[in-house]
C-alpha positions in Angstrom: 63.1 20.3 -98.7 62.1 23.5 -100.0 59.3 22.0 -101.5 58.3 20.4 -97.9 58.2 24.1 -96.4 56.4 25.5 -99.6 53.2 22.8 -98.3 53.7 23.4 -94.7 53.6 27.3 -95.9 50.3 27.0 -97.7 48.5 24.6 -95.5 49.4 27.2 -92.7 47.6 30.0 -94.7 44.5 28.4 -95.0 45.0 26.5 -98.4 44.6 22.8 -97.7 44.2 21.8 -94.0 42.3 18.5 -92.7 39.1 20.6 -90.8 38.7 23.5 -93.0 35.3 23.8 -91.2 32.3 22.8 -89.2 30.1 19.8 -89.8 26.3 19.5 -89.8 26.9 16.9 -87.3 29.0 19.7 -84.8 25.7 22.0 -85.3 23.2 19.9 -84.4 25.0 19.0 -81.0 26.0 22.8 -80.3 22.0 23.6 -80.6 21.0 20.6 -78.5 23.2 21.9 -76.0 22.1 25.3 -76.5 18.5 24.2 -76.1 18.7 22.3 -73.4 20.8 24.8 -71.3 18.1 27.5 -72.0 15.4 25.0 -71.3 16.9 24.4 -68.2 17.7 28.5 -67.0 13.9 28.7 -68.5 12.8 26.4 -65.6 14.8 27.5 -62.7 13.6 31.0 -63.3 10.0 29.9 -63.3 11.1 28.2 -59.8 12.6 31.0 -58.7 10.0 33.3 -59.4 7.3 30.7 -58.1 9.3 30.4 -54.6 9.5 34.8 -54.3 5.7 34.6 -54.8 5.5 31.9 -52.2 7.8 33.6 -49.7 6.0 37.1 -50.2 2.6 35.7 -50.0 3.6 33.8 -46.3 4.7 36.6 -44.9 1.8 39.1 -45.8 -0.1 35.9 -44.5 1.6 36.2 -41.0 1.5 40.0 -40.7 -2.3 39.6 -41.8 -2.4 37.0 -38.9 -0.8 39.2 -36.6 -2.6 42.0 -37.2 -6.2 40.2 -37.1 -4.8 38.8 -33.7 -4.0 42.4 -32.1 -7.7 43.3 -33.3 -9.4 40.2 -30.6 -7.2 41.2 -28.1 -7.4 44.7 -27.9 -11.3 43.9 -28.5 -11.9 45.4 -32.0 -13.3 42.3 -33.1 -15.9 40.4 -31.0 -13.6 37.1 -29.4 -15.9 35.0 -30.4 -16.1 32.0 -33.0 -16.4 33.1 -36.1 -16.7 31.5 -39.8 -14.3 32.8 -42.6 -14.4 36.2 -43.1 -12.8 38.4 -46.4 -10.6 41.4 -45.3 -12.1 44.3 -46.2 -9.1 46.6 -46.8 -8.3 47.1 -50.8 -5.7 45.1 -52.5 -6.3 41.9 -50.1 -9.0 40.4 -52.8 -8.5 36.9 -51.9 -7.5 36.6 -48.3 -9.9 35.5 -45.9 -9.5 35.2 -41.8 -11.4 33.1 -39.4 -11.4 33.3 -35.2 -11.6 30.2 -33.3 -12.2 30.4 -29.2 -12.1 27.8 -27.0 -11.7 27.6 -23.4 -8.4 27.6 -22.1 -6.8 25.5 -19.4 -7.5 27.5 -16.1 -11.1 29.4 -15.6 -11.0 32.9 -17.2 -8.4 32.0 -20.2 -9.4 31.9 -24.0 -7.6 29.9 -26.6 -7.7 32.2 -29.3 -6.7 31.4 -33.0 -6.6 33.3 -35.6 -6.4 31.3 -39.4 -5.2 33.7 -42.6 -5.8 32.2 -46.5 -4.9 33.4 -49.4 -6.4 31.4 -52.1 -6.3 33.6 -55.8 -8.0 31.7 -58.5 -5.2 32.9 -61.3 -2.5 32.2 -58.7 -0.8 28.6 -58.4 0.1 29.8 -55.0 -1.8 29.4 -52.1 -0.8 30.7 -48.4 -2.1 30.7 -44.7 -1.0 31.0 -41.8 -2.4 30.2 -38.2 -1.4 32.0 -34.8 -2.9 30.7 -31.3 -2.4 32.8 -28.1 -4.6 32.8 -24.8 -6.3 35.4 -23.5 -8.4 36.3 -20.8 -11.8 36.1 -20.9 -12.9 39.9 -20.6 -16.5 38.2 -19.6 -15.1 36.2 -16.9 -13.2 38.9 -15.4 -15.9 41.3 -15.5 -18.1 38.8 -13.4 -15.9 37.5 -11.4 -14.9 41.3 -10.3 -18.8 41.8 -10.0 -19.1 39.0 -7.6 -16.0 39.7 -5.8 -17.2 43.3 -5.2 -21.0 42.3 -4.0 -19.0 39.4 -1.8 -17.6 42.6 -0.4 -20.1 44.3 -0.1 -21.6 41.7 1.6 -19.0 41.4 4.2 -19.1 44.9 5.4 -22.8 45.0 5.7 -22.2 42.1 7.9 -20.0 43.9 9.8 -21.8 46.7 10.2 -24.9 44.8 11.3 -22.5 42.5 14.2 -21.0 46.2 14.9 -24.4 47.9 15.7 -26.1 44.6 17.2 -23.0 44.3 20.0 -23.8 48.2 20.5 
């Protein structure tokens, strides 16, 4: 019985135990799994980052859009059809803008839209956005507030002359 312990005693302090270490077999398997779980972190951070490029390109896209949009209306830039234009401003290398008019529903209404690109050769990421808004025709309301004003005109030198013919 002493003897039993004595075995138990050594095998307990290292001397002869059944898995005294790892095998090649156990090391292969622990780098697989290493190298597939960096593989994987690898490719959801290139996701990641690709999606944070997307989302901050689309949204310079729409406050390019916006801004462009605020330019026709308040009459900085001609309402008229134009082809694609760059953006002249620094740091927008790449973005383009185009104006499309067509006439609206009702007389003296635009349909205005406005088209922003970004297309950036070393860039897998593309983005535009497109914004439509009607507007009135500044034309048609100057002319129509021309003839409304000569029709006036008209009117009271009628007037005048049934005023001083019944005199």
């Amino acid at each position: 019985m002493k003897r039993r312990a004595k075995n138990r005693s050594i095998a307990r302090a290292g001397g002869f135990s059944q898995h005294q270490g790892l095998t090649l077999f156990e090391v292969v398997i622990a780098m697989a799994i290493f190298a597939g779980a960096i593989t994987a972190l690898s490719q959801a951070l290139s996701t990641a980052t690709r999606a944070a490029l997307q989302a901050r390109l689309q949204s310079q896209a729409v406050l390019l859009c916006q801004t462009k949009m605020a330019e026709v209306v308040g009459g900085a830039i001609p309402s008229s059809g134009s082809g694609e234009s760059s953006f002249s401003d620094p740091g927008l290398d790449g973005w383009t803008y185009s104006v499309n008019v067509s006439p609206g529903a009702h007389t003296g209404i635009n349909q205005v839209e406005v088209t922003v690109q970004c297309r950036q050769a070393q860039q897998a990421v593309d983005a535009s956005f497109t914004m439509t808004r009607l507007v009135r025709d500044q034309q048609a309301f100057v002319s129509s507030a021309i003839q409304a004003a000569k029709q006036k005109a008209l009117q009271s030198g009628l007037t005048q002359q049934q005023s001083q013919a019944s005199q």
